[in-house]
N, CA, C and O of each residue as an XYZ file, in Angstrom:
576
protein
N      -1.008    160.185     52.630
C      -1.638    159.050     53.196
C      -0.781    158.443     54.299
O       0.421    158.251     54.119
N      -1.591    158.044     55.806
C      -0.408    157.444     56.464
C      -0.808    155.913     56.318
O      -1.814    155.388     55.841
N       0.215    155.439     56.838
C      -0.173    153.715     56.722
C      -0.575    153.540     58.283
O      -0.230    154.367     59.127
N      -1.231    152.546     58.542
C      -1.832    152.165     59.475
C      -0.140    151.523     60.763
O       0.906    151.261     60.168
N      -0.152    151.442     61.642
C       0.814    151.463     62.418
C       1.263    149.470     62.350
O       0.432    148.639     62.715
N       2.502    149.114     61.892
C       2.484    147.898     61.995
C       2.600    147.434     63.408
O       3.491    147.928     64.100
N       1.836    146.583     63.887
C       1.520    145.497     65.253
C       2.978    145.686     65.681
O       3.923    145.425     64.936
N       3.111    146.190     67.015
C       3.934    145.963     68.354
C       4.561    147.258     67.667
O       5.743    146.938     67.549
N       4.468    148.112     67.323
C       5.506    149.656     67.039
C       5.229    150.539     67.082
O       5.946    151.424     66.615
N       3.719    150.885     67.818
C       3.373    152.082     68.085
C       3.836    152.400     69.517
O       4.062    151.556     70.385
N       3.982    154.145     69.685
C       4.700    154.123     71.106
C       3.987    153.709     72.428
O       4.499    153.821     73.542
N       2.879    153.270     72.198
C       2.927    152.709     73.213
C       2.930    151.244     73.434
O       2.593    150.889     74.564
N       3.241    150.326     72.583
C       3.561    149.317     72.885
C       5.235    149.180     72.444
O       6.042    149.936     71.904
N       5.273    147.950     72.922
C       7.082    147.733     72.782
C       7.238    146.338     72.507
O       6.491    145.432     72.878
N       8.200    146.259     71.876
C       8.032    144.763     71.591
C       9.159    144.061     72.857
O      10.174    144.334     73.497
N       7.956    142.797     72.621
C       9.115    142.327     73.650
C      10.695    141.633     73.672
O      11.062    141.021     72.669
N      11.461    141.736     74.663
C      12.562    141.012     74.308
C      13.013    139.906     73.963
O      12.644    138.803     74.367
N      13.957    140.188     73.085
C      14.338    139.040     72.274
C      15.159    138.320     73.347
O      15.874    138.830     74.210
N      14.860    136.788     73.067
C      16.149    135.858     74.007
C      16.954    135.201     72.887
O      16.728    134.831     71.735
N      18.000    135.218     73.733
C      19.519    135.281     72.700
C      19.722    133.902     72.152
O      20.565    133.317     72.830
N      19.349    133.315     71.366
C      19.278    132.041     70.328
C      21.348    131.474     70.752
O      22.432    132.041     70.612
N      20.924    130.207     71.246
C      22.395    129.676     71.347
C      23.622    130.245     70.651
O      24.737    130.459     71.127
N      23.114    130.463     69.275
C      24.203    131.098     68.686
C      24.969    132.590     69.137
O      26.164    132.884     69.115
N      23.945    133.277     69.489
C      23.971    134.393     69.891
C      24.536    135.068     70.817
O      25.109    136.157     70.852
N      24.123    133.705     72.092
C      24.689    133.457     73.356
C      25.879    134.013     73.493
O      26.621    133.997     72.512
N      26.354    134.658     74.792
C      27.824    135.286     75.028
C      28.825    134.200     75.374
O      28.497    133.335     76.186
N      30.352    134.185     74.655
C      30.949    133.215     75.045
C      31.480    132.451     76.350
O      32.687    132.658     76.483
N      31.052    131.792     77.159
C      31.774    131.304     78.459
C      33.030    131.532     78.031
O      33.361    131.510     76.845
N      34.007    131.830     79.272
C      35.259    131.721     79.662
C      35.847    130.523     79.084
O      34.844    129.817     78.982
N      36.654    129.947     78.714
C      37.575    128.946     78.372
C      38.132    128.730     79.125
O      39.007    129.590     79.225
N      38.256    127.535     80.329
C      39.170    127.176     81.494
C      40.283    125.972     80.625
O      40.014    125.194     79.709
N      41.732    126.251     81.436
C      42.446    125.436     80.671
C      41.957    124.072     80.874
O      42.320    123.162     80.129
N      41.075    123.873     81.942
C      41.157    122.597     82.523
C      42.122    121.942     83.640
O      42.170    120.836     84.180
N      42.721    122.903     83.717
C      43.519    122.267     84.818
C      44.094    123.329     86.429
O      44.228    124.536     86.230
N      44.228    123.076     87.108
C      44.335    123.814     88.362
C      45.789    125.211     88.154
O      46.911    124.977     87.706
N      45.260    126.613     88.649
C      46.455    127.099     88.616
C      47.632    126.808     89.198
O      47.591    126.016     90.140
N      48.589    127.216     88.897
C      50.125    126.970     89.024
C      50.214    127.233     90.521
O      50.739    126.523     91.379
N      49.700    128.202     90.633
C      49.946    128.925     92.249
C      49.623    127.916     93.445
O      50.258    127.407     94.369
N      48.075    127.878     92.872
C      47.322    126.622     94.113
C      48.246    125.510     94.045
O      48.602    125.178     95.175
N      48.888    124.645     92.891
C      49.122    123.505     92.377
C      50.664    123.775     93.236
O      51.304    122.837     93.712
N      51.077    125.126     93.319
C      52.428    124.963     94.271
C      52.179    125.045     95.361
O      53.055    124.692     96.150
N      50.683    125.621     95.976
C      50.607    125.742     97.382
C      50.051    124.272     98.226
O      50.246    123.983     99.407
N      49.302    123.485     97.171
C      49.135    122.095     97.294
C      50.320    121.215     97.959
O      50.304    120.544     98.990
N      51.587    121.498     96.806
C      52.416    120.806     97.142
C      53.161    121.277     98.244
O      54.019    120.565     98.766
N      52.900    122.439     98.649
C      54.174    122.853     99.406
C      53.503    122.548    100.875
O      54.125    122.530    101.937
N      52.071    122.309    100.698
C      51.249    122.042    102.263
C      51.756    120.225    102.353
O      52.041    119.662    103.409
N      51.763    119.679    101.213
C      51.968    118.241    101.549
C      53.543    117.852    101.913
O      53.777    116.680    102.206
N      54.327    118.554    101.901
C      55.674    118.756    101.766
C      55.675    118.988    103.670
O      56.153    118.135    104.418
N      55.054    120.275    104.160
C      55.133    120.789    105.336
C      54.598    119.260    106.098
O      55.335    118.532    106.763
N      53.529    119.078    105.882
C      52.990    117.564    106.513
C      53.791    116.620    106.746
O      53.955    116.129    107.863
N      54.576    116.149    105.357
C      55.565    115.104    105.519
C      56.843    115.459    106.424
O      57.444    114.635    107.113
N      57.106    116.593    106.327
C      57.945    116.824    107.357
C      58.125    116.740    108.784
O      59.175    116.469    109.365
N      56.628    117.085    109.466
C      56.251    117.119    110.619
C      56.046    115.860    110.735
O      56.986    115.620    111.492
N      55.460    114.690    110.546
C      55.574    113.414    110.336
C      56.808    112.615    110.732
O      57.004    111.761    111.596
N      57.540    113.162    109.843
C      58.805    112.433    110.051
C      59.703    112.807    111.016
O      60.564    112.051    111.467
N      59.535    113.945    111.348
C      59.648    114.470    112.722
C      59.404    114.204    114.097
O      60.109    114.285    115.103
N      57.968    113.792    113.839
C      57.304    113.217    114.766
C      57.443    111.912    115.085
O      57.344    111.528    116.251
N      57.724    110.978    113.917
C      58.051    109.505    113.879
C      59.312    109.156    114.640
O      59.443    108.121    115.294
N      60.565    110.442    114.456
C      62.021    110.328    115.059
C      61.738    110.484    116.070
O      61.973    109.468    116.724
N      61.210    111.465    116.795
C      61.187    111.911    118.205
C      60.871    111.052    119.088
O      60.912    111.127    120.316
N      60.433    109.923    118.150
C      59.171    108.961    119.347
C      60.404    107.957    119.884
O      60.345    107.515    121.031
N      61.282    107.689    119.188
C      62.176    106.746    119.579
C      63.939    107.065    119.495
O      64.904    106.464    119.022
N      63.741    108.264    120.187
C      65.032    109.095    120.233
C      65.699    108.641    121.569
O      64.940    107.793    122.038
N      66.519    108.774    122.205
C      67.414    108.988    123.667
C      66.811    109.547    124.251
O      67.339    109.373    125.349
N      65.657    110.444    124.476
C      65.097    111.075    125.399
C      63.822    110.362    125.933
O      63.256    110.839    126.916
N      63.331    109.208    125.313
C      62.456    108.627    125.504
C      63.060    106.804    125.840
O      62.523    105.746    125.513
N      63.969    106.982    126.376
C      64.938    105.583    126.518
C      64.273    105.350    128.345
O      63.870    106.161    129.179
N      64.397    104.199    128.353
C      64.107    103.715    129.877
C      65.063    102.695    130.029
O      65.657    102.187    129.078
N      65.267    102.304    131.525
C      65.915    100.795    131.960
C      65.662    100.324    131.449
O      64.448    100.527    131.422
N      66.037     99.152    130.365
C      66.186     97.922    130.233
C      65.907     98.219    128.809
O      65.650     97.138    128.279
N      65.844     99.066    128.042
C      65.664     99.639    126.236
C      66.879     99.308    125.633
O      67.853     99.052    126.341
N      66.941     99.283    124.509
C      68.494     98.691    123.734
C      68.258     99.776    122.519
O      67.245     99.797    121.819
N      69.403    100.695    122.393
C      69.954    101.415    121.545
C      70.952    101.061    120.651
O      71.805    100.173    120.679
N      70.586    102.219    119.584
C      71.691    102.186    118.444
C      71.805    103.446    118.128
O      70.936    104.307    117.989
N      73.583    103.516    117.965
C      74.121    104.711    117.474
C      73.834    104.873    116.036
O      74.271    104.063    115.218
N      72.722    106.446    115.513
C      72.901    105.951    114.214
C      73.764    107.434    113.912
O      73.375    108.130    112.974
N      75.146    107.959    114.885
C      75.612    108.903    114.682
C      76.827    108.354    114.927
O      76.725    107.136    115.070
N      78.237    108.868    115.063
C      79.026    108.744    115.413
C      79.521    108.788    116.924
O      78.718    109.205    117.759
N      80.869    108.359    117.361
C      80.989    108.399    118.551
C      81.166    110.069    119.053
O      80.649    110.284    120.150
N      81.616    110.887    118.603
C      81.753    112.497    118.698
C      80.273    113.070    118.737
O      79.858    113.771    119.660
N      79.217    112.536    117.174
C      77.954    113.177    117.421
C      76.675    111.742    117.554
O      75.770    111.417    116.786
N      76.993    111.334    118.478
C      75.908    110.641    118.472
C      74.939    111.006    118.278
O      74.608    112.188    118.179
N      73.860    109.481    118.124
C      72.168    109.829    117.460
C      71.779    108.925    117.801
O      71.504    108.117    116.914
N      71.483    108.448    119.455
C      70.899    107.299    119.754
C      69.455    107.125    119.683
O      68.717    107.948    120.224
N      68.970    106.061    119.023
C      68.014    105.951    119.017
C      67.178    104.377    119.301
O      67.544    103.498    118.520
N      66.246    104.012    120.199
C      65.926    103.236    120.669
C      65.366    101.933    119.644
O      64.665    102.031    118.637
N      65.821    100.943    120.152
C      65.392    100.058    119.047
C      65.172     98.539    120.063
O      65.392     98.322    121.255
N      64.704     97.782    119.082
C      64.085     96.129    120.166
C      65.498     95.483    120.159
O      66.228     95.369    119.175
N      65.783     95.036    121.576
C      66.871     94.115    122.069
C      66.715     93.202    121.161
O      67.742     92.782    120.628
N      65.583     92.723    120.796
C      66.335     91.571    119.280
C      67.064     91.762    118.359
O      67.951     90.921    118.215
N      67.022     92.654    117.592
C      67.174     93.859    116.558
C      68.718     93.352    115.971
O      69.543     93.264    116.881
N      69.001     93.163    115.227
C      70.521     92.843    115.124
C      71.567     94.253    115.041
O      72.796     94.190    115.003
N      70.732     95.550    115.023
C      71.374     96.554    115.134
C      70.876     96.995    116.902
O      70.584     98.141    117.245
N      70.879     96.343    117.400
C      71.101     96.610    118.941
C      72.906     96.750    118.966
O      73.756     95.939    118.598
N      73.056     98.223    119.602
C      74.461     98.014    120.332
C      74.580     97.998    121.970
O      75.440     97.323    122.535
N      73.539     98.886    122.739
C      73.922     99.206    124.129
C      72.424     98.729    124.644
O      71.433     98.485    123.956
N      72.560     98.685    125.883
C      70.963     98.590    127.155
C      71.295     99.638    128.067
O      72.211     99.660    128.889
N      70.690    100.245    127.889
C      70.207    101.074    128.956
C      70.026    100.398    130.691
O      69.311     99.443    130.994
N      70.801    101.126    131.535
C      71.302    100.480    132.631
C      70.660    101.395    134.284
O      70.505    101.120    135.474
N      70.470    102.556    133.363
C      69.786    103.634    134.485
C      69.802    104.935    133.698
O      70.620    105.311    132.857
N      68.606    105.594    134.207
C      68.259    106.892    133.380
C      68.433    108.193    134.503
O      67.459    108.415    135.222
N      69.321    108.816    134.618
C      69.025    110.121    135.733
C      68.370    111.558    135.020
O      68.976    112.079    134.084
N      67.546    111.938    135.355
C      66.384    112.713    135.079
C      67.312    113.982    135.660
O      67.898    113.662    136.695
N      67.623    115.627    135.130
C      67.802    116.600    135.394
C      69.233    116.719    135.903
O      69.656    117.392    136.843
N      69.755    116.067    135.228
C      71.523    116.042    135.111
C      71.884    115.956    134.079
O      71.109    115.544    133.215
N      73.382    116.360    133.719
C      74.391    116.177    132.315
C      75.360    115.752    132.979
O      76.412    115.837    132.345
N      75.538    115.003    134.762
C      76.695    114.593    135.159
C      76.867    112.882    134.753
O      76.362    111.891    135.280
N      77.687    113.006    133.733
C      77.816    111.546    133.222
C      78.804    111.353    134.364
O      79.053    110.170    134.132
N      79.510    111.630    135.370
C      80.695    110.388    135.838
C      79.549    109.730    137.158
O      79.968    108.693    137.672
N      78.269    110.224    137.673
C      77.310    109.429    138.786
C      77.104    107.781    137.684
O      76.601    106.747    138.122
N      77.524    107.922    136.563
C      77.365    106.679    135.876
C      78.468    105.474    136.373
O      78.201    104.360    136.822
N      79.737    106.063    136.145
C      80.554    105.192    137.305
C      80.317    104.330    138.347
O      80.019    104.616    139.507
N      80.525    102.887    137.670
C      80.611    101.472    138.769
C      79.074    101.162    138.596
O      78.594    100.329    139.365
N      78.166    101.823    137.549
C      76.857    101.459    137.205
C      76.459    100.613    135.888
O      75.655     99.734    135.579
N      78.060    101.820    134.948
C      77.934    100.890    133.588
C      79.551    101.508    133.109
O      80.411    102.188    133.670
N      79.410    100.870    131.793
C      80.179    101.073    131.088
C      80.077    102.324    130.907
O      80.838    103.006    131.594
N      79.149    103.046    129.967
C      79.196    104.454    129.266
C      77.665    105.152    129.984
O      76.521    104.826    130.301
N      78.748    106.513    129.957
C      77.937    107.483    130.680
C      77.158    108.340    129.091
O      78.049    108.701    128.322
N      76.069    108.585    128.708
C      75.496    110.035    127.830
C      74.627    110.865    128.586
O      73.662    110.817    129.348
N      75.361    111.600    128.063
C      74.477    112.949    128.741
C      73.455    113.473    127.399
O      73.647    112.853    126.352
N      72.538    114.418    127.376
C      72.024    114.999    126.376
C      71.090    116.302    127.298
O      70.308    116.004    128.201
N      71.391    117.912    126.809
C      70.144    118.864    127.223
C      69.937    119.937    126.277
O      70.776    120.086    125.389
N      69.175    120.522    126.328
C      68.567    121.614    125.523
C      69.172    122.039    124.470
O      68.840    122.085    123.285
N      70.392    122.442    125.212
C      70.828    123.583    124.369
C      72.182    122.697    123.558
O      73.296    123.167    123.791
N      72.155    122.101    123.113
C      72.975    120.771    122.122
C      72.736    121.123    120.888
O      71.622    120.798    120.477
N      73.629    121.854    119.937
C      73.051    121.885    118.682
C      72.030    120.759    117.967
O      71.037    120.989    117.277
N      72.711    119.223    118.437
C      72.477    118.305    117.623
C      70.928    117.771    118.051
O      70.085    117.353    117.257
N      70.776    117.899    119.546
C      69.446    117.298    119.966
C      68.731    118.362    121.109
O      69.248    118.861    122.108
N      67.648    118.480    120.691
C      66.610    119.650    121.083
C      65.671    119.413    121.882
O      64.637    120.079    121.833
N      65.842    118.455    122.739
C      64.462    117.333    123.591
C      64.015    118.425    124.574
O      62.909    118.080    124.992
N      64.330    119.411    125.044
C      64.070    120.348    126.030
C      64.317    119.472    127.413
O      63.461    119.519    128.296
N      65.361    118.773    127.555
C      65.547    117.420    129.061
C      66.608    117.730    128.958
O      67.109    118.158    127.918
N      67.410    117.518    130.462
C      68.477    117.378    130.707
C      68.210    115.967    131.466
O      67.401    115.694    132.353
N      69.271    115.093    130.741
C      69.624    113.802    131.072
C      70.795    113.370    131.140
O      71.634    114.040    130.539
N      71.142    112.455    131.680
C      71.923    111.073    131.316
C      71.704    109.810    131.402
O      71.409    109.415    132.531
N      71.750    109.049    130.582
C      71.839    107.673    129.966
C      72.891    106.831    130.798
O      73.925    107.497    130.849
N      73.033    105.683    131.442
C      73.508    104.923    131.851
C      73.623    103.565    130.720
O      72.551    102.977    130.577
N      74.812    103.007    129.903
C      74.552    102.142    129.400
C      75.785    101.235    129.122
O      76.910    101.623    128.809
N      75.375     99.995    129.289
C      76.519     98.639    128.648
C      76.672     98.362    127.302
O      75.711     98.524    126.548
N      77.553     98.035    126.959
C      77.257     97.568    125.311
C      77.137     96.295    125.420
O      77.693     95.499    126.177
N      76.075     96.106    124.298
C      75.872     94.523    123.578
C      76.867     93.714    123.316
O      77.651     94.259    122.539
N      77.237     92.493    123.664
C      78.332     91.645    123.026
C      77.602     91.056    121.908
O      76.492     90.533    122.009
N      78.186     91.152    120.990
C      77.366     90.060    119.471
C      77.861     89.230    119.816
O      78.537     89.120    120.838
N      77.647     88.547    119.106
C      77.654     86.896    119.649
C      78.437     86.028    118.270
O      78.605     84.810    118.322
């Protein structure tokens, strides 16, 4: 005796597919939650490069190479390596004024009978990199 074919299992029908009951469901990935190490160093190391150029940029603006007649400087280097850098004639760290600027010279003695102190500064100076050849004409401040 055969039995009659039970509903959806004869070959030509098929049953249809099953959908996967939550439980069933394949597990998502587990993220730690928090950013990889790699990015999280390349993050920092881009905000690092930024701050640098910044502060770079902030020095340059008020360096000796950007000094004019009548500007008041301060050494924030020594007398051997100076590090003049421009600051307001009020300033209580004013030391010198700027007295005359010669554009495409390092001959500090044309400073003679103009001022007190002659600076020179050009390119190739370990200490300062302005791509100028100058000299600085300047008096010093009397404090008072």
């Amino acid at each position: 005796m055969t039995q009659p074919p039970q509903p959806g299992t004869g070959p030509h029908l098929r049953q249809p597919p099953q959908e996967a009951s939550p439980q069933q469901s394949p597990a998502a990935p587990s993220r730690s939650g928090g950013i990889g190490v790699r990015k999280a160093l390349g993050i920092i190391g881009a905000v690092v490069v930024l701050a640098a150029v910044a502060v770079g940029y902030f020095l340059s603006q008020d360096g000796a190479d950007r000094a004019e007649a009548g500007d008041c400087l301060k050494n924030n280097g020594d007398p051997i390596f100076p590090d003049l850098r421009v600051v307001d004639c009020g300033d209580a760290d004013a030391e010198y004024k700027v007295v005359q600027v010669l554009h495409d010279t390092v001959d500090t003695a044309r400073c003679q009978g103009v001022s007190d102190i002659g600076y020179e500064e050009q390119a190739d100076r370990a200490r300062h990199k302005s791509g100028k050849r100058f000299v600085l004409c300047f008096d010093g401040i009397k404090k008072k």
